[in-house]
N, C-alpha and C positions, 0 to 999 in steps of 0.2 A: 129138070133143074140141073143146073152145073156144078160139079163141088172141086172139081181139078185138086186134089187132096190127096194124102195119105192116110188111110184107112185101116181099123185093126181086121185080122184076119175072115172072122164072120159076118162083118157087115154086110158083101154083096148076100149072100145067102135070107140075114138078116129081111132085107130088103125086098126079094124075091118071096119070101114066105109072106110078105104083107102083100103081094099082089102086082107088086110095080117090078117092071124090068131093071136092071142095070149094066151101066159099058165100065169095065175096067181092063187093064191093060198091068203086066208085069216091069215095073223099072229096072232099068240098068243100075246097078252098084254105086254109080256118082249119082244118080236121080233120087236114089234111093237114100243117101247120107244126105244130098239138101233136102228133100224131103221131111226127112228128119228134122231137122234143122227145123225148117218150117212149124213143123206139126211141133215140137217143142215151144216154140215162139207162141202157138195158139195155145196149147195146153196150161202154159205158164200163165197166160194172159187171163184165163180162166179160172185158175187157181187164186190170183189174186183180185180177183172181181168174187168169188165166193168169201176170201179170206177178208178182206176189208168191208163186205155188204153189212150194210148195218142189221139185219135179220141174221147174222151168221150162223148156221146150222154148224155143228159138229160130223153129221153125216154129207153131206155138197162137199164140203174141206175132203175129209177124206176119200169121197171119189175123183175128185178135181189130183190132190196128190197121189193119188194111186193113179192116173193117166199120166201127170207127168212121170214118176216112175217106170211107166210102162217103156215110157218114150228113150227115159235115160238109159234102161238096158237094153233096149232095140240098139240103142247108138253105141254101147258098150261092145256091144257080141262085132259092131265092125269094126272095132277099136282092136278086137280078141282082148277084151277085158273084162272078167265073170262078175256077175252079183257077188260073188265069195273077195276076189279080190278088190269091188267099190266099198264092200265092209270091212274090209281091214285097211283100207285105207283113211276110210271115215273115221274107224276106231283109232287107228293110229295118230292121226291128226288131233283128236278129242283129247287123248292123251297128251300130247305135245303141247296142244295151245288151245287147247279146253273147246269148250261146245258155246252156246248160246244162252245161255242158263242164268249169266248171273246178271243179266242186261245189262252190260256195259258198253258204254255209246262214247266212241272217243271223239274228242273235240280240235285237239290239237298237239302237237313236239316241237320242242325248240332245244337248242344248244343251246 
């Protein structure tokens, strides 16, 4: 089977202990940031096919956002930008111009 993908670190291992061989190969730096990119796109996509499934589990949401997470500090660490610093900026932001909380759905501004 083909998966031309990006992979977390155990999976060939993963793989391997079930029986089946695997080919993988180490990306270059720019292969490795689309990659990313990619694997974001998928994870997100996931996320929100768990998040809107009319069966929505509480536990699928939370694995599904704990993969994109994973992916967002993968992509951080090439940014040189820590988990410490996306929480203070999250938090600073929250402060500033508040969170998601009070569902406010803007419609329109006019002069």
């Amino acid at each position: 089977m083909m998966y031309q993908k990006l992979v977390r670190d155990n999976i060939p291992a993963i793989i391997e202990k079930s029986g089946e061989t695997c080919v993988t190969r180490k990306l270059t730096d720019k292969e490795y940031e689309d990659a990313l990119a990619n694997k974001l796109q998928e994870e997100v996509a996931e996320l929100l096919e768990a998040y809107t499934a009319k069966e929505r589990s509480s536990l699928n949401c939370a694995e599904e956002m704990a993969d994109v997470m994973e992916v967002l500090y993968a992509m951080g660490k090439t940014c040189a930008v820590s988990k410490r610093e996306i929480e203070q900026v999250r938090s600073q932001k929250a402060a500033e111009k508040g969170t998601f909380s009070k569902k406010i759905f803007l419609v329109s501004t006019k002069k």
